[in-house]
NUMAR-20247 format. One line per 8 residues: number of its first residue (from 1); for each residue x, y, z of C-alpha. Coordinates in pm, whole numbers, plus 32768, in hexadecimal, padded with zeros to 4 digits. Example, Ala and Ser with C-alpha at 12.3 -4.5 7.8 and 13.67 -1.06 7.14 Angstrom:
2
1) 84CE:7E3E:830C; 8557:7F96:82CA
// end
This chain:
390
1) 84E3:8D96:0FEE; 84D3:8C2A:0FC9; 838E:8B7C:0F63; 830A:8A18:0F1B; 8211:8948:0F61; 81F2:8851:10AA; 80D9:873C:10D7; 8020:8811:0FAB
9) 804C:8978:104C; 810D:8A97:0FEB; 8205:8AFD:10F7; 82C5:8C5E:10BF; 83FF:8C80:1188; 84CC:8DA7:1195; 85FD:8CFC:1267; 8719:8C65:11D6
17) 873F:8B77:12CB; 8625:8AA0:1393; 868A:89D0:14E6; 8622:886F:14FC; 8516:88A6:15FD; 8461:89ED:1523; 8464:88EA:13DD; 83D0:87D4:14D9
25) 82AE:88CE:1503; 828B:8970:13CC; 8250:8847:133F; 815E:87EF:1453; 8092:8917:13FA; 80B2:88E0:1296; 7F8F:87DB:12AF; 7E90:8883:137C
33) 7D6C:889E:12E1; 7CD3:8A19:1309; 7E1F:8A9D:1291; 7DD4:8BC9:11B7; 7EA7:8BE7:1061; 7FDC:8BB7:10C8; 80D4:8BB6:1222; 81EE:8CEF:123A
41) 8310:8CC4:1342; 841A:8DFB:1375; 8575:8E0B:1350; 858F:8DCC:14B4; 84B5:8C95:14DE; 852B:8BA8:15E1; 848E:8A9A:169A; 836B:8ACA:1770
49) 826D:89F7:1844; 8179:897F:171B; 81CD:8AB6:1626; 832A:8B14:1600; 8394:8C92:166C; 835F:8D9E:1534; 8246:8CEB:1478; 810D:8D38:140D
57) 7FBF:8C4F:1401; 7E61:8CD3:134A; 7D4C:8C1E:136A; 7BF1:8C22:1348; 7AFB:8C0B:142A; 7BE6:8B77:1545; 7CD7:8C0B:162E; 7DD7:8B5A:16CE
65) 7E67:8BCA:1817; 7FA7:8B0B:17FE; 7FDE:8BED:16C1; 7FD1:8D2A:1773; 809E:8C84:18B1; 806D:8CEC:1A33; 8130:8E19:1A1E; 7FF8:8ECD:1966
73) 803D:9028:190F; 81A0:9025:1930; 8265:9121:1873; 8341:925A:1863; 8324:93C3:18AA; 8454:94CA:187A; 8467:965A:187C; 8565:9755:17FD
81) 85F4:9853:18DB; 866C:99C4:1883; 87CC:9953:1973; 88ED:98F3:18BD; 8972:97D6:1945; 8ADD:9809:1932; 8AA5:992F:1A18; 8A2E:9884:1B5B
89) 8B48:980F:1C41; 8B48:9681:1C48; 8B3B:9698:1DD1; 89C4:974E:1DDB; 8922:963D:1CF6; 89C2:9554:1DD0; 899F:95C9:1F30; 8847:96C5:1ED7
97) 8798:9621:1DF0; 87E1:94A5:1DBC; 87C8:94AA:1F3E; 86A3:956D:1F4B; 85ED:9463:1E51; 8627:9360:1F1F; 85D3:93D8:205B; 8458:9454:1F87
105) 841D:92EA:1EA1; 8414:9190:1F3A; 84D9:90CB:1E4F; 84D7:8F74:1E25; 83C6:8E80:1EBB; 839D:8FB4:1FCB; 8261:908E:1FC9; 821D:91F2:20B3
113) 81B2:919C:21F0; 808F:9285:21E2; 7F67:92A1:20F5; 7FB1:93B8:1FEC; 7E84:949F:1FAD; 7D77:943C:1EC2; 7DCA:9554:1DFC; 7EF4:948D:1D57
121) 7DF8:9359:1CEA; 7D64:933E:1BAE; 7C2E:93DD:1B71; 7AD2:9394:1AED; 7AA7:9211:1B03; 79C0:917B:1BFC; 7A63:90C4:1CE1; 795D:8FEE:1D6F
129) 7917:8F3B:1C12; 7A90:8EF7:1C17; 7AAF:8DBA:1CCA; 7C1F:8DAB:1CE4; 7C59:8EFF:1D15; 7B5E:8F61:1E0F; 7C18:8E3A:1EF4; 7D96:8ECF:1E9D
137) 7D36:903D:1EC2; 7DAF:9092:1FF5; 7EE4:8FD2:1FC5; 7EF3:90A8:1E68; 7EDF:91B7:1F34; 804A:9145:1FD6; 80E2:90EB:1E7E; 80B5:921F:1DA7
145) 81E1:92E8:1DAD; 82C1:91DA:1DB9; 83B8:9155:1CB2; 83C8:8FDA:1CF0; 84C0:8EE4:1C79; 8535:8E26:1B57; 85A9:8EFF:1A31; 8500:901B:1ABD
153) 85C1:913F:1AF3; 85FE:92BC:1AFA; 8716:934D:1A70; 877A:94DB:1A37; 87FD:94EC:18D8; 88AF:95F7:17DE; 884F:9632:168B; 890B:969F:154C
161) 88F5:9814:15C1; 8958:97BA:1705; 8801:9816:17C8; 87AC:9740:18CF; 8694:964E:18C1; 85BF:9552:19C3; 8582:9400:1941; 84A6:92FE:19F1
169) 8433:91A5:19C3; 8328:90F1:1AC5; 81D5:9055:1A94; 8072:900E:1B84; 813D:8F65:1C64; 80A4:8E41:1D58; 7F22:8EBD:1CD2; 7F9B:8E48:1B79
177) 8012:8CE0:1BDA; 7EB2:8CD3:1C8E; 7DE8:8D3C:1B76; 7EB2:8C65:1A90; 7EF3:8B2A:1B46; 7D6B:8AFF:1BB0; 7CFF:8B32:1A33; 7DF9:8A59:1991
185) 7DA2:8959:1A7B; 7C2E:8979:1A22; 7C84:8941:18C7; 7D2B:8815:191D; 7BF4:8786:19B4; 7B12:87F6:18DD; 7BD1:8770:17B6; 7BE5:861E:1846
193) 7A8B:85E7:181A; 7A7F:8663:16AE; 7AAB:85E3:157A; 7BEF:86AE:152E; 7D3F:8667:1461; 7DF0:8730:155B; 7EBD:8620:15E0; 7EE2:8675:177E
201) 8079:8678:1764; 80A8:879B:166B; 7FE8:888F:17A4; 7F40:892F:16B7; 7DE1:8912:175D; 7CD0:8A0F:16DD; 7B7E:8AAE:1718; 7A94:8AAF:1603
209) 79F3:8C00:15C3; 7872:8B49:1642; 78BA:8AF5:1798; 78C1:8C11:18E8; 7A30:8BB6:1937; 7A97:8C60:17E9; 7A03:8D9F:1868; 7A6D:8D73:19BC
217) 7BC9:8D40:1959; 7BB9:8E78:185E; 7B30:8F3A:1966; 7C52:8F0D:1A5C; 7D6D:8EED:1962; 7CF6:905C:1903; 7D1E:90E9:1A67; 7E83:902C:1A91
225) 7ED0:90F4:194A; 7E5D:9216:1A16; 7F08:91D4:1B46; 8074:917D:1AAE; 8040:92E2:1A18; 7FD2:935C:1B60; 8114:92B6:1C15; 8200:9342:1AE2
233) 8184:94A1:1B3E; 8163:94CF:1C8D; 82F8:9434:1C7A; 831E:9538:1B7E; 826F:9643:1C35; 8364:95CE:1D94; 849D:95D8:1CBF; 8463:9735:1C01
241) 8427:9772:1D5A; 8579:9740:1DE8; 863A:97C9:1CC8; 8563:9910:1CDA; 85CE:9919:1E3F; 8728:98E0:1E09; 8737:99CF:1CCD; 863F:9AC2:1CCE
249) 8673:9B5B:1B74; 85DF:99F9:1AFE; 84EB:9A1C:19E3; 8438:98C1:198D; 839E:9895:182D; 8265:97C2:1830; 8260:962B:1866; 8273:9545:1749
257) 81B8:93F0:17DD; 81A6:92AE:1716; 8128:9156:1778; 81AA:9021:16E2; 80DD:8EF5:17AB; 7F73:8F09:1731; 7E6F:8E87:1642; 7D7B:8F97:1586
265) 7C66:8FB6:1497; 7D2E:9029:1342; 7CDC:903D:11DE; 7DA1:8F7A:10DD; 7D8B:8EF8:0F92; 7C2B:8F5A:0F70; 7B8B:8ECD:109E; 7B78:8F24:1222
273) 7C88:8E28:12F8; 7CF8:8E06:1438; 7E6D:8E36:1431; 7F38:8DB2:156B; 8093:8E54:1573; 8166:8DB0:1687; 8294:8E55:168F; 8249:8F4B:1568
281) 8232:90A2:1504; 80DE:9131:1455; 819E:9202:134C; 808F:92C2:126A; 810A:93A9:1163; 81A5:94D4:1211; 8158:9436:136F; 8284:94AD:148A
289) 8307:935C:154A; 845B:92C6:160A; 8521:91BF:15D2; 8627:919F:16E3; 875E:90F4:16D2; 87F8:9019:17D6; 8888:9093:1929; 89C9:918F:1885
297) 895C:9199:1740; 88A7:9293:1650; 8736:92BA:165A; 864C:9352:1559; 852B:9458:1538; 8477:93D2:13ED; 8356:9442:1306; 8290:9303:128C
305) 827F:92AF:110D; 8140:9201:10FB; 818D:909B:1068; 80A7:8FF4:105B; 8147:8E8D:1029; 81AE:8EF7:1166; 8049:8F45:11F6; 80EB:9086:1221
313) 81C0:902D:131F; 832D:9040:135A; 841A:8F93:147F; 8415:902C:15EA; 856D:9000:163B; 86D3:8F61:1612; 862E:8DAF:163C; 86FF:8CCA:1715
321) 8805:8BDC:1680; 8808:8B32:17CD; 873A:8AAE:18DD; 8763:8B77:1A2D; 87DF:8A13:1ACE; 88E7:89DE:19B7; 896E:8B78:19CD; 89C2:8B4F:1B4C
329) 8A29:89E7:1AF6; 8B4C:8A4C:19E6; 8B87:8BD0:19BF; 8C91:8C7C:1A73; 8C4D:8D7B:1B9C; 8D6E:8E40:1B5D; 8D4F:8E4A:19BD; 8C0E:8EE4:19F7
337) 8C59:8FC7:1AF8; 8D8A:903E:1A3F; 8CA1:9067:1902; 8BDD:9159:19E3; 8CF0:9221:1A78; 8DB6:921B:1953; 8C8E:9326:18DF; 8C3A:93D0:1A2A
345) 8AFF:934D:1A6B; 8A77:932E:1BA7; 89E0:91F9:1BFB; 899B:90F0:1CF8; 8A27:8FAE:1C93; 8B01:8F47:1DD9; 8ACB:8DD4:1DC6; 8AC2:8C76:1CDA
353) 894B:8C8B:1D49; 890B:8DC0:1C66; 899E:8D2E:1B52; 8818:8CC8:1ACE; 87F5:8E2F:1A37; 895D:8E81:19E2; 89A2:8EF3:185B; 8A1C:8DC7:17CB
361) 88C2:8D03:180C; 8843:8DC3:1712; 8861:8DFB:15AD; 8917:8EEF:1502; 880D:9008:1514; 88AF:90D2:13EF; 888E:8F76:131F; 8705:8F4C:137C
369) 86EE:90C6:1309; 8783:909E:11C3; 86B6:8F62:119A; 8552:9033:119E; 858E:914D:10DC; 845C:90E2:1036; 8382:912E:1187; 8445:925F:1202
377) 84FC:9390:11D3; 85F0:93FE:12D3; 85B9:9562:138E; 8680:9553:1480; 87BB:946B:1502; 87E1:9495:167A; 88F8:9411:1759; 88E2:93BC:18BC
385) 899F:9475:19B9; 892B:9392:1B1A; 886B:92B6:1B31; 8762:91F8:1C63; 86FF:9093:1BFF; 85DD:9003:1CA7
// end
């Protein structure tokens, strides 16, 4: 871990290497002025919009949507399998169960066509008081269960043993962007009018703890926590699903669920904060969480450490070393397919188009794992067998 001190704040970083854009901002945020004791960015921090990708903001008494990002709630969820992974023919995870995930999730920008049941919503929050949410419900009600774009993915994946696990990565979707887009840009007018050092370029516009929007926002970033969880596990629920139909003998161990987009009311250093983590793991002493690699490479089960010059946090994946512009712009199509095949994975890359999410975007996720032994400890390496990018 690197540490020194910008515009007067401590910043921790745990990366050995910072792009141009993620220093632009750091430094930004190195001179607001609710900052609370010092800034922490992962070993996967990249550039962002207004906070780079794998850091971590506390504050007091504001919160800042931008921090948390549009994609609130976003995260992982993964469970181990009693099949062994060598033993099921390539052809049935192909033909039986890759096929039967697609034909069951919308991927991409595309939702179901009918509502889902209420049953798979979040529960106890009152929608009417939720003034973003009550107006996106029904379309909610279209989006959960599906995996979206991006980096989002779901992969099958081996471990050390050889037992087959489900990995899956998605987030709250369209409600999220809603939720976060009409805050942030409350913050941006409010601000205006104040007295504030925030300059409006850094995006880093914030809601002081005193006025209604701070609750409102609060309120509805919780239930977008809720309903990325929601969308992970119905997905999960589809998927286990399938396989169980395919092999019957399928045992399935329960879901570990983490979120890495999110602000919350922690305790550090002696006093009660608000902690945004955008793009970050919580990682309490002893807690289970995931860090996934990049599309054909290892991904991890870890138990959190507890640092807390980390605000006990650790990375929540591999971190891009490229824009997705510049990885369709200059990687090769048939390097990275050949990477893939080379280890008999089965995936969907087919054109220059989804070069955005191919391997070498990304850093070396075995690197940003040695470079946070500090936050975690590894459990359990896992290593994908196919793969269905959003």
């Amino acid at each position: 871990m690197n540490e020194f001190l910008l515009n007067d704040t401590p910043v921790k970083v745990w990366a050995k290497t910072v792009d141009p854009h993620a220093w632009k901002e750091i430094d930004n945020l190195s001179r607001l002025p609710f900052i609370y004791h010092h800034l922490a960015f992962m070993p996967d921090v990249h550039g962002g919009m207004g906070m780079p990708i794998g850091g971590v903001l506390a504050t007091k008494n504001v919160v800042v949507p931008n921090a948390v990002g549009v994609d609130i709630g976003c995260g992982m969820c993964a469970v181990k399998t009693n099949l062994m992974a060598e033993e099921i023919p390539k052809e049935l995870i192909r033909e039986k169960i890759m096929a039967g995930i697609r034909a069951r999730i919308p991927l991409g920008m595309d939702h179901h066509s009918e509502l889902q049941d209420e049953e798979f919503m979040p529960k106890g929050h009152d929608i009417d008081k939720l003034h973003v949410v009550s107006r996106q419900y029904t379309s909610a009600r279209r989006q959960v269960g599906t995996l979206g774009g991006g980096n989002h993915f779901i992969e099958l994946q081996k471990d050390d043993e050889g037992y087959l696990w489900i990995m899956l990565h998605s987030g709250s979707r369209n409600l999220g962007k809603q939720v976060g887009d009409y805050y942030n840009l409350f913050a941006k007018k409010l601000n205006s009018i104040m007295y504030t050092k925030v300059e409006p370029e850094w995006q880093m516009h914030f809601l002081p703890i005193g006025v209604k929007e701070f609750t409102d926002y609060w309120k509805e970033m919780s239930y977008c926590v809720d309903f990325a969880f929601c969308n992970r596990k119905l997905m999960m629920d589809r998927i286990q699903e399938i396989i169980a139909d395919a092999l019957p003998q399928v045992v399935f161990e329960p879901m570990i669920n983490i979120a890495h987009n999110y602000a919350a009311w922690e305790h550090h250093y002696g006093e009660n904060v608000i902690v945004h983590r955008k793009g970050a793991v919580r990682a309490r002493a002893g807690e289970v969480g995931i860090i996934p690699g990049s599309q054909g490479t290892s991904s991890y089960i870890v138990e959190g450490l507890g640092c807390p010059e980390a605000f006990m946090s650790s990375s929540h994946g591999a971190g891009r070393v490229m824009s997705r512009k510049e990885a369709i712009r200059t990687l090769s199509l048939e390097k990275e397919k050949e990477m893939l095949d080379s280890k008999g994975i089965i995936h969907g890359i087919r054109s220059v188009n989804h070069l955005d999410e191919a391997a070498s975007a990304y850093k070396d996720i075995d690197e940003v794992m040695a470079n946070q032994t500090d936050l975690v400890k590894i459990l359990t390496r896992l290593s994908p067998i196919a793969v269905i990018k959003g």
